[in-house]
C-alpha positions as CSV (number, residue, x, y, z in Angstrom):
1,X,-54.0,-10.9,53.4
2,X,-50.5,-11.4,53.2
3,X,-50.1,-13.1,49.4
4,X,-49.7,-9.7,47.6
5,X,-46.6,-9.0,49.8
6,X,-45.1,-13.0,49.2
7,X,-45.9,-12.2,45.4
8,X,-43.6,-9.0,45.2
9,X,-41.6,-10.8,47.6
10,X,-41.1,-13.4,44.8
11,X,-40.4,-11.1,42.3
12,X,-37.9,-8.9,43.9
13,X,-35.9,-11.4,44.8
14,X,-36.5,-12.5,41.2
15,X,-35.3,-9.0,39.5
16,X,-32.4,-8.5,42.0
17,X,-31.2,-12.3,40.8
18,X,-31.6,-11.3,37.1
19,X,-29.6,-7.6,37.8
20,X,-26.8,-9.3,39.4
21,X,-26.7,-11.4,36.7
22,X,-26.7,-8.4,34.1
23,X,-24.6,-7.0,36.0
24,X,-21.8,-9.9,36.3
25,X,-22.0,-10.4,32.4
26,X,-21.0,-6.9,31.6
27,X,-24.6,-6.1,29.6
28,X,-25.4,-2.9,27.7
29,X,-28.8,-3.2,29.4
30,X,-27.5,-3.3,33.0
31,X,-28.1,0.6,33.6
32,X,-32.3,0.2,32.5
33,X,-32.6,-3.4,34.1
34,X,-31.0,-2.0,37.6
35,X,-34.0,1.2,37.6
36,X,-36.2,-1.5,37.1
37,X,-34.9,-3.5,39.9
38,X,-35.2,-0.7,42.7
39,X,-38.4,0.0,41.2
40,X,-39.8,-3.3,42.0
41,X,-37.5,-3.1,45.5
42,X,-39.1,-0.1,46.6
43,X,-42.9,-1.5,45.4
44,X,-42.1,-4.7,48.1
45,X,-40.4,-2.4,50.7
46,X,-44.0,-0.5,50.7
47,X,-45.8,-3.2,50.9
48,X,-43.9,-5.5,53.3
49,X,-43.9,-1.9,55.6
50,X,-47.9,-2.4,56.2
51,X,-47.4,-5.2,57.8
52,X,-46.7,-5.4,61.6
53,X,-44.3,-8.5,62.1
54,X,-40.5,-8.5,62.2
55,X,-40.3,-10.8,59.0
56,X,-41.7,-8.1,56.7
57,X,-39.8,-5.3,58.9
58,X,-36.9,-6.6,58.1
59,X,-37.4,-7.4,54.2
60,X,-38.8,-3.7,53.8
61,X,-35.4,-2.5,55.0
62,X,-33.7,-5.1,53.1
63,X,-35.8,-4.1,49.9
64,X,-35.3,-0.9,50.5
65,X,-31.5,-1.2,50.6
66,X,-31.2,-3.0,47.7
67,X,-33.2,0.2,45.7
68,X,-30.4,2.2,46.8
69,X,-28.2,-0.1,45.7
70,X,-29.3,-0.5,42.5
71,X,-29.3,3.2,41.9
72,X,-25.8,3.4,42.8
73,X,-25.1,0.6,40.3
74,X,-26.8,2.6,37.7
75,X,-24.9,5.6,38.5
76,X,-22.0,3.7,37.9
77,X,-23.4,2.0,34.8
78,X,-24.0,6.0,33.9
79,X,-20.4,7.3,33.6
């Protein structure tokens, strides 16, 4: 039941690693690799939301955050 959620768990936690990584090293792909990061933010925040316990409450806000985040660091990237 719950091993979709710990897999995008996984990988969020896996893309926001990578984008603060891209991020710290200055890369040209930063800007594309940050969309794809609150793209796979938002994807856990939905799914951890379906789910009625205060672990995946709190990661959907978390997940969600982070999107935004990412966004703004892409925005930044932008100009």
């Amino acid at each position: 039941m719950m091993a979709h959620c710990v897999q995008l768990d996984m990988e969020c936690a896996a893309a926001c690693y990578t984008a603060a990584q891209f991020m710290s090293l200055g890369s040209s792909h930063a800007k594309e690799y940050c969309t794809i990061c609150a793209e796979i933010c938002r994807a856990c925040a939905a799914e951890c939301s379906k789910h009625n316990n205060i672990h995946c409450r709190e990661c959907a806000d978390a997940c969600e955050d982070c999107a935004e985040e990412c966004l703004q660091m892409v925005e930044m990237v932008h100009q």
